[in-house]
C-alpha positions, 0 to 999 in steps of 0.5 A, a space after each residue: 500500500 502507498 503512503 497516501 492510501 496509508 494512515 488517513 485517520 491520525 491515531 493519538 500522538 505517541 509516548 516517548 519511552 526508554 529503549 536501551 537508553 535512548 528516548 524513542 517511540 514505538 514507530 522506530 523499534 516495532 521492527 527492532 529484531 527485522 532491523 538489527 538483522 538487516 543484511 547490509 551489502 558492502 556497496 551500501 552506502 547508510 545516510 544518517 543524522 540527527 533528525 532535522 540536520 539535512 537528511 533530505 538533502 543529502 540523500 536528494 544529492 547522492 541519488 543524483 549523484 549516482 543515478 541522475 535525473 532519470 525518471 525514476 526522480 521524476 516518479 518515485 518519492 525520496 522516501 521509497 529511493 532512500 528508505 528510512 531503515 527503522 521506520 514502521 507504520 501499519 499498513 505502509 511498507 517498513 523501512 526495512 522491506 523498502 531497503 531490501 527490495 530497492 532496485 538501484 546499486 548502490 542502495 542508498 538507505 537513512 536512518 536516525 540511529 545513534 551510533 550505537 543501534 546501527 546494524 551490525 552487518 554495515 561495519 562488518 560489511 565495511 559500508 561507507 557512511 555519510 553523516 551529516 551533523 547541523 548546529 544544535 540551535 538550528 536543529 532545535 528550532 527546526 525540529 520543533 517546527 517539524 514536531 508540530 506536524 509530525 503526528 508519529 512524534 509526541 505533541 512538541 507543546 510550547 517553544 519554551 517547555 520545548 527549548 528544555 527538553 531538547 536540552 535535556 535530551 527528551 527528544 525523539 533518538 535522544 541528545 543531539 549532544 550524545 547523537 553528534 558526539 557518538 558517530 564522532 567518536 565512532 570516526 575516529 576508528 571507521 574510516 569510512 564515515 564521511 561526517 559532514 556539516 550543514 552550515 558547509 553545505 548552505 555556504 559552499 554546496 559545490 565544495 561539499 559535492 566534490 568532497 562527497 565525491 572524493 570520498 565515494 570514489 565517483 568521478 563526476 564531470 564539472 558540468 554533472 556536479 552543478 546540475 546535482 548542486 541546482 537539483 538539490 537547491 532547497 527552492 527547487 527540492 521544496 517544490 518537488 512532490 518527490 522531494 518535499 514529504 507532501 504525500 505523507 498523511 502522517 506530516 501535516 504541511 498545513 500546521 507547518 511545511 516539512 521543508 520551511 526555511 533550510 536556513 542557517 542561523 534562524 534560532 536568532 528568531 526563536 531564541 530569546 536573550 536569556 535562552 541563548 545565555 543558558 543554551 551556551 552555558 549548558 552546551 559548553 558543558 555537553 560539547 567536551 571534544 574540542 575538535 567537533 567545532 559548530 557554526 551558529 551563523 555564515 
């Protein structure tokens, strides 16, 4: 069944609960054992951040990247050409389902995961990992957008109460401050963790393609690649049907779009002096490795 044939009637909002350490909701570990089990191939390449830091976007570029603007672009959404691994939702295809039947080699798969619940078979298969981090003050603002029309996450309530919990770490897949740090960490031992920056990717899309490149091993003409960086810019991306989620039942675009700004530095419209006081406090005390540097602004 399609996603828009899928959940027309919206069940109730679902509970955050602790699973294995991490705050989750039953739509990404239903499927838990089936996912753990997944048989990765070692040309797999695994998309993964944090929610809310450019997953779209960059699975958006290495499909292009790999497959071109073809019609399969034109007629098959993001979602089914980059299945989102844990997802689970009655009556539509599992993320896992979806992964193993695709079509394309490379298979492209994203998940949310932190580092620790990503399958074992993609570090024995030796797979290539593309991991994009995004500062945490946009994530924050951008994810409680997202939270406000995603009605397979907890009700988000208001901006302030909001603000706390992501400090806390109450959020779905947990801290950022634990998500960014874990695969950083993992980096220094798997060398095949391509950890990216959103902030790099707004500034200079260009560059960052040619370093995409670099790392997959794809030789890309000059021209190729700009036509993947105007394919990918967020106008064109936010517009697209295949691209922008808007068949989805499940996110409400009325209550806010799922692609909004894509913008750096939008927390300066949200956060309120004495917020941004006690986020820097706490997150000076959250961030210890001196070498993963964020930007706020470009």
């Amino acid at each position: 069944m399609s996603f828009d044939q899928g959940m027309m009637e919206s069940p109730p909002r679902p509970e955050l609960f602790d699973f294995h350490g991490v705050p989750m909701v039953h739509y990404f570990t239903d499927n838990w054992e089936n996912v753990q089990n997944f048989q990765a191939r070692p040309d797999d390449i695994l998309i993964a951040t944090y929610p809310k830091a450019g997953t779209t976007w960059v699975s958006y570029i290495l499909d292009l990247l790999y497959f071109g603007q073809t019609e399969r672009q034109r007629s098959v959404p993001i979602f089914e050409r980059v299945p989102f691994l844990e997802m689970l939702i009655p009556s539509l295809n599992s993320g896992k389902d979806l992964a193993d039947n695709l079509p394309t080699s490379p298979r492209l798969i994203k998940t949310h995961f932190p580092v620790q619940f990503v399958p074992k078979s993609f570090w024995e298969q030796n797979c290539r990992v593309v991991y994009v981090a995004r500062n945490a003050k946009d994530n924050l603002v951008s994810y409680f957008h997202f939270d406000r029309m995603n009605m397979i996450h907890p009700e988000p309530g208001d901006w302030r109460n909001y603000f706390h919990r992501f400090m806390e770490g109450k959020m779905v897949w947990g801290s950022w401050y634990d998500h960014v740090n874990g695969w950083w960490t993992k980096k220094q031992t798997y060398p095949k963790i391509h950890y990216m920056f959103y902030e790099d990717l707004s500034e200079d899309t260009g560059r960052e393609i040619d370093k995409l490149c670099s790392f997959l091993g794809l030789s890309r003409s000059d021209e190729e690649k700009k036509r993947v960086a105007g394919g990918s810019h967020f106008d064109n991306m936010k517009k697209d049907n295949m691209a922008n989620y808007s068949m989805i039942p499940v996110l409400d675009s009325r209550i806010s779009p799922f692609m909004r700004k894509g913008k750096v530095g939008d927390w300066k419209n949200h956060f309120t002096v004495s917020q941004n006081e006690q986020f820097d406090e706490d997150y000076k005390k959250k961030m210890k490795d001196v070498r993963l540097k964020f930007r706020t602004e470009i």
